[in-house]
Backbone bond lengths (Angstrom), bond angles and torsions (degrees), N, CA, C in turn:
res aa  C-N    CA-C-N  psi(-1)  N-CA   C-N-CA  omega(-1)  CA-C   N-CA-C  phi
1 X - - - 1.458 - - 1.527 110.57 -
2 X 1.554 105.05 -9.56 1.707 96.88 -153.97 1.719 88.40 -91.48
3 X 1.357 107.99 -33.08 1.375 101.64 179.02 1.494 129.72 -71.52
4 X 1.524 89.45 -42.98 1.994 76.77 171.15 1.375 117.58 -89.64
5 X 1.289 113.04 57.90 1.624 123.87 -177.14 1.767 84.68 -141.76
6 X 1.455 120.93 -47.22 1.717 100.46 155.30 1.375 133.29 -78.82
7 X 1.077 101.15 -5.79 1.647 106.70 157.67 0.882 128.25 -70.04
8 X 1.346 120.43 -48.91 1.592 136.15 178.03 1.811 112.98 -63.99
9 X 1.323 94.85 -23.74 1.976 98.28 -176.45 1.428 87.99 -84.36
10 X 1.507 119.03 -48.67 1.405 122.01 -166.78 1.409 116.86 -37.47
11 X 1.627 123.85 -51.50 1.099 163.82 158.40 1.482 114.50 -38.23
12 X 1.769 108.31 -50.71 1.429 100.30 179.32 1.551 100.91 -80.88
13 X 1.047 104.35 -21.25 1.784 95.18 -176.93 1.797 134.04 -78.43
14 X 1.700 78.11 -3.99 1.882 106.38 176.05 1.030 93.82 -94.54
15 X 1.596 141.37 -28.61 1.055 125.81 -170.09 1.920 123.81 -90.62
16 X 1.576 90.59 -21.89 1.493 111.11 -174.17 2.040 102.58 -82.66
17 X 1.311 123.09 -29.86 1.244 139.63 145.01 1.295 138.97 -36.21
18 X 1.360 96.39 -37.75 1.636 105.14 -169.09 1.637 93.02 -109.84
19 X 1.380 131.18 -25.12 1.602 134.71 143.99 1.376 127.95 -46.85
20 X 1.508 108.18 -28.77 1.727 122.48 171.48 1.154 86.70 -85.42
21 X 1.005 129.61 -93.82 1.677 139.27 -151.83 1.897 112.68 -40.62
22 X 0.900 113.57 -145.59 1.723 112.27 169.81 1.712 100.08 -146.54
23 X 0.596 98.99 47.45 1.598 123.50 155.49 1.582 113.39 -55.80
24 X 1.027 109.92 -34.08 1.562 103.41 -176.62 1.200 123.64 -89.06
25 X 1.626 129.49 120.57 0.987 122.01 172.24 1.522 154.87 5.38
26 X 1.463 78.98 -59.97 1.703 101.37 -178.40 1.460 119.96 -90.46
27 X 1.533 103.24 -13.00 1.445 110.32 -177.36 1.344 85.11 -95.26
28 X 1.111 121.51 -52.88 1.687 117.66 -169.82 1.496 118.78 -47.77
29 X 1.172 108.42 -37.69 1.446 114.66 176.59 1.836 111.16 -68.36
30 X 1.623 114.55 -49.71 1.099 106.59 -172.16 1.588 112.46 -63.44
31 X 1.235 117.93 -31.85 1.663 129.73 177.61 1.452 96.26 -50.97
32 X 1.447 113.96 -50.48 1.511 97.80 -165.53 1.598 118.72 -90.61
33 X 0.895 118.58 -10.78 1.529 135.16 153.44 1.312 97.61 -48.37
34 X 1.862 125.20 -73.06 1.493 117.06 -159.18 1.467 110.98 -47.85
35 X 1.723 115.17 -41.64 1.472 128.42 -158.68 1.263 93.61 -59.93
36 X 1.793 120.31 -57.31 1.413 122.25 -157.14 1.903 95.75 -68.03
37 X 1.161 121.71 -50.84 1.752 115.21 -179.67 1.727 101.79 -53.17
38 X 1.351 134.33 -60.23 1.517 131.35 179.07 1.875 105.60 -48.20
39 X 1.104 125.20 -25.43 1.414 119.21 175.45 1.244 122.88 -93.90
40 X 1.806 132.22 -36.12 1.250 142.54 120.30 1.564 110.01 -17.10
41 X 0.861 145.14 -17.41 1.154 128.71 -140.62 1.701 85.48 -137.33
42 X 1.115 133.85 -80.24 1.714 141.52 152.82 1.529 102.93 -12.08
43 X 1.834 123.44 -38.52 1.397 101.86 -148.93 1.511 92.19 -98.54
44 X 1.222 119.08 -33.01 1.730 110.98 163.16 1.210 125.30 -59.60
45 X 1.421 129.08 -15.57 1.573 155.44 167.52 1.717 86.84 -60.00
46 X 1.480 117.14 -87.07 0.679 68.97 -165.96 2.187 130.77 -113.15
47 X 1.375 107.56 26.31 1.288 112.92 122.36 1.316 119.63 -3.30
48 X 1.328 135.23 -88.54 0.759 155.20 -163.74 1.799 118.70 -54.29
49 X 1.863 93.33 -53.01 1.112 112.35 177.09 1.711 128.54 -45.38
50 X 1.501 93.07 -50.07 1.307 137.97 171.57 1.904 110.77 -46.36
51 X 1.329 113.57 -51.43 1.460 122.38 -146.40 1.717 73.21 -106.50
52 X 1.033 135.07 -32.22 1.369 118.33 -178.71 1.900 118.71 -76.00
53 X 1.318 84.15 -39.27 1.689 108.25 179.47 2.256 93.76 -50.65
54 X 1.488 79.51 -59.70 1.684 82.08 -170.25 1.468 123.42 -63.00
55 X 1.021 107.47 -16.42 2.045 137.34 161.37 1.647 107.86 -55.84
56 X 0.967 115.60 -64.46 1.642 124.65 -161.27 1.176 94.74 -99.85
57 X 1.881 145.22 -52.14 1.655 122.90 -157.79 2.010 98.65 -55.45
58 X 1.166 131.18 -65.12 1.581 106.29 -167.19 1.294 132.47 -40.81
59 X 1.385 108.04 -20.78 1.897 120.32 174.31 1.669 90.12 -88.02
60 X 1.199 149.10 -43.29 1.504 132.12 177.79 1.317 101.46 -75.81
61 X 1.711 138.78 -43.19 1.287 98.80 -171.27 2.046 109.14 -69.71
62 X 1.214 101.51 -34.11 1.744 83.04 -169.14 1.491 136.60 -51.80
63 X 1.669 96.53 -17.11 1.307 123.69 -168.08 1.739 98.84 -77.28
64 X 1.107 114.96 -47.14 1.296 133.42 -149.67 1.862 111.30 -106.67
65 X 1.058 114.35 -41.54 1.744 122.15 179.81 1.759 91.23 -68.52
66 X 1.251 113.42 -36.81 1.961 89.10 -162.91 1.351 108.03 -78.92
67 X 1.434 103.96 143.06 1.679 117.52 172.20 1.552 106.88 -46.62
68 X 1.673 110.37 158.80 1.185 104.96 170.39 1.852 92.33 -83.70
69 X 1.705 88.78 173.78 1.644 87.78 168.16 1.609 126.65 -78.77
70 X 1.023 114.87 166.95 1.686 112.47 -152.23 1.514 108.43 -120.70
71 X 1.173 131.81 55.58 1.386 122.74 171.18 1.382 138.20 -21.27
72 X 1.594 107.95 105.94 1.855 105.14 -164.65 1.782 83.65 -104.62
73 X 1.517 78.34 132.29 1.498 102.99 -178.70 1.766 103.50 -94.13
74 X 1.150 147.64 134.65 1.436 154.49 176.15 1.372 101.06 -114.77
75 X 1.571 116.32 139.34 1.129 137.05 171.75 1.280 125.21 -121.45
């Protein structure tokens, strides 16, 4: 008796665990849904970032790489 009376706590305490934890199916699934939409979601971010970056740097470097002009002074 003494044992399946620690079995039985054993049991409630796997069960009170796996209610803390995300153990459950349905929570488990929605968690991993959110992760996969938050990373979907970052990779068109930055996608995005990327295809814009590559849009605008040739109009900043031309603007910006050339020397100013250099006035030679003669004496």
């Amino acid at each position: 008796m003494q044992i399946s009376k620690m079995e039985h706590q054993q049991h409630q305490h796997q069960q009170y665990v796996t209610l803390e934890g995300i153990n459950n199916s349905n929570a488990r699934a929605v968690v991993v849904k959110l992760i996969n939409v938050v990373l979907t979601v970052l990779q068109v971010v930055l996608l995005l970032v990327a295809t814009t970056a590559g849009i605008v740097m040739p109009f900043l470097k031309t603007r910006y790489l050339q020397p100013p002009p250099v006035a030679i002074s003669v004496h």
